[in-house]
matplotlib code that plots the C-alpha trace (Angstrom):
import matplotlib.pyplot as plt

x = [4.0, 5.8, 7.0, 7.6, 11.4, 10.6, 8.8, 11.1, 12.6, 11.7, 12.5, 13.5, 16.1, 16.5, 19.1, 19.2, 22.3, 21.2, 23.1, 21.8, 19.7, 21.5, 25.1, 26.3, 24.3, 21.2, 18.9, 17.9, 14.8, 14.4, 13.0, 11.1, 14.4, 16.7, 17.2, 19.0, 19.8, 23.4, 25.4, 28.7, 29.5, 30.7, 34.1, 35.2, 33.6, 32.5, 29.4, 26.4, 22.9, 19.7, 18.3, 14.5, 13.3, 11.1, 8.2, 8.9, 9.4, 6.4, 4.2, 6.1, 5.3, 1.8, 1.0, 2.9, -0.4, -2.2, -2.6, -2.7, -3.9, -6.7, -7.5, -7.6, -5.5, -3.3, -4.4, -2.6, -4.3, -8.0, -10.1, -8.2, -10.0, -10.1, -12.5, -13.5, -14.6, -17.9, -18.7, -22.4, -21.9, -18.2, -14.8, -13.3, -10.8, -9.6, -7.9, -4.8, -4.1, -5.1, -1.9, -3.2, -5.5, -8.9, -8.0, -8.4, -11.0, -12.9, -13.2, -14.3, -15.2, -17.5, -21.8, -22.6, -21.0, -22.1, -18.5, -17.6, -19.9, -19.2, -15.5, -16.6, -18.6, -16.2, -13.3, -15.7, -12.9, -14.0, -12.1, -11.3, -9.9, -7.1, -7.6, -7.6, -4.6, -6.3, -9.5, -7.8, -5.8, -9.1, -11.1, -8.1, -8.1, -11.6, -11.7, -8.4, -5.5, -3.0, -3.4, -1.9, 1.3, 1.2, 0.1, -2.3, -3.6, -7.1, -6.8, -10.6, -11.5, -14.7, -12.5, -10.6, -10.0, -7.6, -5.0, -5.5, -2.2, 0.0, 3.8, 4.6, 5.3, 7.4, 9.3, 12.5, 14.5, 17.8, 21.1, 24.1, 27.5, 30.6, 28.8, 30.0, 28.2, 27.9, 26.8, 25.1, 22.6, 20.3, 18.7, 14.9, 14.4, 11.8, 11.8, 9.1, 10.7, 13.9, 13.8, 9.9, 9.1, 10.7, 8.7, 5.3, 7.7, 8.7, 11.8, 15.4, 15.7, 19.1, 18.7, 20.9, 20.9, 22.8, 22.9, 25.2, 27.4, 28.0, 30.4, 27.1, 23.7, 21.7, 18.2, 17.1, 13.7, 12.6, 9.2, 8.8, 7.6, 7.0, 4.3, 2.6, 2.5, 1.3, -1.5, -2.8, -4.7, -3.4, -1.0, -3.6, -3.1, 0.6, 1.4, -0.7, 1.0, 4.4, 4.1, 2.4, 5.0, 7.8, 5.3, 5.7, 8.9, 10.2, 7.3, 8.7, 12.7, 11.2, 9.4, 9.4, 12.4, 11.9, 11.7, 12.2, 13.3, 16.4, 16.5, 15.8, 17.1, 18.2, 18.3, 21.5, 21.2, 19.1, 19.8, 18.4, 20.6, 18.4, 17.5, 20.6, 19.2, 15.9, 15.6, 13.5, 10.5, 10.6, 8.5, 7.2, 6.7, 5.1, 2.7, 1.3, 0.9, -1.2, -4.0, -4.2, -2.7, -5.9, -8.5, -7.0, -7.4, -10.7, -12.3, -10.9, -12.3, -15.6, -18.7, -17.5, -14.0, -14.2, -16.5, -18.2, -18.1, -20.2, -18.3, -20.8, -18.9, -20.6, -22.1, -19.2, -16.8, -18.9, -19.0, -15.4]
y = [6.3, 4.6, 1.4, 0.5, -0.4, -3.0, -5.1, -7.3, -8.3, -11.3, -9.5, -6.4, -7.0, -4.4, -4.4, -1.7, -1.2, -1.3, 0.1, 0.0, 3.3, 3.6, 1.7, -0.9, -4.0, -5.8, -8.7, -10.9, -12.5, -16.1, -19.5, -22.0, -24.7, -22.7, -19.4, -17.2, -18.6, -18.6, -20.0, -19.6, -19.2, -22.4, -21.3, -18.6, -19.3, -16.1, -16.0, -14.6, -14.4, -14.3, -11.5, -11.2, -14.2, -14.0, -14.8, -12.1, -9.5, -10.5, -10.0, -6.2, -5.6, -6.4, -4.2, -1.1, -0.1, -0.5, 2.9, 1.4, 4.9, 5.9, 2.0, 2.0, 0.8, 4.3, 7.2, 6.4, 3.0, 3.8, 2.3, -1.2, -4.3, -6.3, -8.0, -6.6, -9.5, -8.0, -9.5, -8.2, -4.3, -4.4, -4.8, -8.3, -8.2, -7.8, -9.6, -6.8, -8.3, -11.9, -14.5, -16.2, -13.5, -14.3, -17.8, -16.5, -18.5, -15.9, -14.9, -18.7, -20.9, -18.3, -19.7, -17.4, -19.4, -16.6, -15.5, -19.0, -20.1, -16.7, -17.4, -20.8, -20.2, -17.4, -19.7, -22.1, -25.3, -28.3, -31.5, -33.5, -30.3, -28.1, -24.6, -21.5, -19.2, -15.9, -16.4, -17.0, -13.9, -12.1, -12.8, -12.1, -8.4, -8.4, -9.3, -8.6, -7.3, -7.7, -11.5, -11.2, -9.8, -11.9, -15.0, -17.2, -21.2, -21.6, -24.6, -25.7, -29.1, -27.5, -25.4, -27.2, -29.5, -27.4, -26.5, -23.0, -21.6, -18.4, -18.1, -14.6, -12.1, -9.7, -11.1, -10.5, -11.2, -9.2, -11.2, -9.6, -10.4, -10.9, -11.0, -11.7, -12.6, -9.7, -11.9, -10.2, -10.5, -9.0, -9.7, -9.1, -8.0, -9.0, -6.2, -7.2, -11.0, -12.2, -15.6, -16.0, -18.9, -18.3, -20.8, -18.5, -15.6, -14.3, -13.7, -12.1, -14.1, -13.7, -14.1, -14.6, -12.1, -12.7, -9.8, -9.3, -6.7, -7.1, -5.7, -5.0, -6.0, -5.8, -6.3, -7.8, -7.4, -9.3, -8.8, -11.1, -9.1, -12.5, -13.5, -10.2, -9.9, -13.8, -12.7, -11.4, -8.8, -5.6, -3.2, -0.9, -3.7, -4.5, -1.1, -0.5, -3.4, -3.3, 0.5, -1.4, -3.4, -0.8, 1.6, -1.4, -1.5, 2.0, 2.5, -0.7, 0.8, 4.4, 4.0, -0.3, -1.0, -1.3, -4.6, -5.4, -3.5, -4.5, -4.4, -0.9, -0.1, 2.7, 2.3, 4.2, 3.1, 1.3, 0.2, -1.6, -4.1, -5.2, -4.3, -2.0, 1.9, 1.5, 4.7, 3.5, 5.9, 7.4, 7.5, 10.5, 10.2, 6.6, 8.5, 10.9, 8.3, 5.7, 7.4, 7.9, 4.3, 3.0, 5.2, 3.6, 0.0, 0.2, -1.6, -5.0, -4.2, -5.3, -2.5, -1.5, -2.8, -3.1, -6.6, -7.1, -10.5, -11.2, -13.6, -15.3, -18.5, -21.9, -22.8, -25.3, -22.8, -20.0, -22.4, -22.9]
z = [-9.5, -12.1, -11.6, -15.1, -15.3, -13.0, -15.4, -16.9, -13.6, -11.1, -7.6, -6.2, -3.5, -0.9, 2.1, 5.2, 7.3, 11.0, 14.1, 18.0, 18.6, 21.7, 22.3, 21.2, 22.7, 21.3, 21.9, 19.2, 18.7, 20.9, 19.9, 22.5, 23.5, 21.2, 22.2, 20.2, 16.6, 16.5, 13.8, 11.8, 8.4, 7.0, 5.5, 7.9, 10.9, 10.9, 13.8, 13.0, 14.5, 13.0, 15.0, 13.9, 12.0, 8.4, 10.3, 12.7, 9.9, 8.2, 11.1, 11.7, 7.8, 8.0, 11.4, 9.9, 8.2, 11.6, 13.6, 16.4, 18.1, 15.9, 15.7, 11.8, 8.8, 7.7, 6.0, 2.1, 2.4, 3.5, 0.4, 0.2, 1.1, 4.2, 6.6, 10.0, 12.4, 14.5, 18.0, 18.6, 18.4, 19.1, 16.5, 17.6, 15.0, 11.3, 9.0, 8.9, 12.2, 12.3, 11.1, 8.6, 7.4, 5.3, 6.7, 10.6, 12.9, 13.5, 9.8, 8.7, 12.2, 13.4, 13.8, 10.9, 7.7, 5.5, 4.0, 4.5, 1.7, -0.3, -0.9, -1.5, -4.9, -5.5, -5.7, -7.4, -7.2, -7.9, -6.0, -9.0, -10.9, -11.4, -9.4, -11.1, -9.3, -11.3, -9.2, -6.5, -6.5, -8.0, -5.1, -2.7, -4.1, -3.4, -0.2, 1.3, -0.7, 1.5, 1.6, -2.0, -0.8, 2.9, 1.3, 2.6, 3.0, 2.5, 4.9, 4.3, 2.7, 1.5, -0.9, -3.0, -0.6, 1.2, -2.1, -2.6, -1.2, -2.3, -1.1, 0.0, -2.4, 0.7, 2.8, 4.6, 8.1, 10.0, 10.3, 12.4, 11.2, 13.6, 16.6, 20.1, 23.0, 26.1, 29.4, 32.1, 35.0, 38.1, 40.8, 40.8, 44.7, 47.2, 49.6, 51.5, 52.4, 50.6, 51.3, 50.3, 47.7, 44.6, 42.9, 43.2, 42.6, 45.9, 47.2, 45.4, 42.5, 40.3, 36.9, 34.0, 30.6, 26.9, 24.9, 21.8, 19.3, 15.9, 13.5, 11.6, 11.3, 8.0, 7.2, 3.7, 1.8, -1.5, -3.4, -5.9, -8.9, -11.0, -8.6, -8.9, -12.3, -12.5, -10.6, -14.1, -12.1, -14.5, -14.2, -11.9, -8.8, -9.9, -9.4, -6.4, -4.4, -5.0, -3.7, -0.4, -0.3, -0.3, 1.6, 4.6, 4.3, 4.5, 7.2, 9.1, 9.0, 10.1, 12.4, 13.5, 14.5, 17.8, 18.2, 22.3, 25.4, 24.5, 20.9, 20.0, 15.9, 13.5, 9.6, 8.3, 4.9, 2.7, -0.9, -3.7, -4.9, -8.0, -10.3, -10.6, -11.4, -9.6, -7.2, -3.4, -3.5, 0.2, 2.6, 2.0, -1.7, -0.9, 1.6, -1.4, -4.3, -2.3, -2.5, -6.0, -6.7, -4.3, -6.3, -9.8, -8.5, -6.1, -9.1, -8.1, -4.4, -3.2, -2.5, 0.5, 0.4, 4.1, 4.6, 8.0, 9.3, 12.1, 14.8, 17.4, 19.2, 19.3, 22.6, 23.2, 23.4, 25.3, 28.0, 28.6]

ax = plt.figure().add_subplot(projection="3d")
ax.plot(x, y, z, "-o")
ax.set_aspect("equal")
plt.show()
């Protein structure tokens, strides 16, 4: 896959047009002594919601290459490198799934410091020194790739006294335009004893419920081809994760848009709006170049690109 007209670009902006699978009515995403993040454009008073949040959408990008099912990254991206956290004989967790990735507790806080002191003679940062962003990325690719398009805070003091941080290079969120508010309610029903405590859940307890429609709801993406190719990682790995990137994303509109009971999404149309010309691979052709993109780039991975990490808790914390 070919991703050469992109080269003299910064980003490649995408937007997808959005519609309720079924009806009209949605629920948008919630934050603690906030609720829904309503606001209103500032010359029309147009109101608008942010329906799911960048941090939100970053999280949904990430898990798309998680089969859940077969409990494995996806079949186009077997061969790319990333950390599996072992507890004894048993898969605790990865670094596909942990939020903050290579930085996870249980990749770095774990008894056995092993990796801990690996990435820290990889990195090889001095305290009193500039750091090197090319080994940084270098030893991100090695490790765990996606961390280059995620980003990630090396939040250690032992490494570079905590300054090796990378922005995201994909990110996105979903706004809805015009909306208006559709108030609602129930009852959840005790049939045992109505007028049981309601405080330790018993009894009929009525509840209030918000849900809105929108004249339209839109979902933007931006990778920021700049920070790929300031990687300096060569045009193998540039190639190989923008076509992650928009492999996540078309994966994420096809088949992710689910995103509560109450919240269940449709992509009708999704369009590039720079650079102007560049044709969205699909899903499917995404699917059949992976592969071959991985292959080309396995180089930059380590041997195995999967990199056990054993995880054994301190006695402190196996006592609570």
């Amino acid at each position: 896959m070919d991703f050469t007209v992109l080269k003299d670009y910064p980003r490649l902006l995408l937007e997808a047009q959005l519609h309720p699978l079924q009806g009209n009515r949605f629920q948008p995403t919630g934050f603690p002594d906030l609720g829904a993040a309503y606001y209103e454009l500032p010359k029309q008073n147009t109101p608008m919601l942010l329906l799911e949040s960048a941090q939100s959408v970053a999280n949904r990008l990430e898990s798309s290459i998680w089969d859940e099912a077969a409990q494995s990254i996806v079949t186009p991206l077997q061969g790319i490198s990333y950390v599996v956290v072992m507890q004894e004989d048993k898969v605790l967790t990865n670094s596909l799934l942990e939020a903050h990735r290579l930085n996870s507790f249980y990749i770095l806080e774990g008894k056995d410091r092993s990796f801990f002191e690996r990435l820290k003679q990889e990195l090889d940062a001095p305290a009193e020194k500039p750091i090197d962003f090319h080994t940084l990325a270098q030893v991100l690719a090695r490790y765990d790739v996606n961390s280059l398009l995620h980003g990630i805070f090396l939040a250690k003091k032992e490494i570079a006294g905590g300054r090796f941080k990378l922005a995201r290079a994909v990110s996105g969120f979903i706004e809805a335009y015009n909306v208006k508010k559709v108030p609602s309610g129930g009852v959840k029903n005790d049939r045992v004893n109505p007028q049981a405590d309601a405080k330790k859940g018993g009894g009929n307890i009525p509840y209030y419920r918000e849900e809105y429609t929108a004249e339209k709801i839109t979902a933007y993406f931006s990778l920021d081809l700049a920070q790929i190719r300031g990687y300096r990682l060569g045009i193998e790995m540039e190639n190989l994760l923008i076509a992650i990137a928009l492999y996540k994303i078309q994966r994420f509109l096809d088949q992710g848009l689910r995103l509560r009971t109450a919240c269940d999404l449709e992509a009708t149309s999704n369009t590039v709006k720079r650079p102007e010309g560049f044709e969205l691979p699909s899903l499917t052709e995404l699917t059949q170049a992976l592969p071959v993109l991985v292959k080309a780039a396995t180089p930059a991975f380590a041997t195995p690109p999967v990199t056990v990490v054993q995880y054994q808790a301190e006695a402190s914390e196996k006592k609570k």
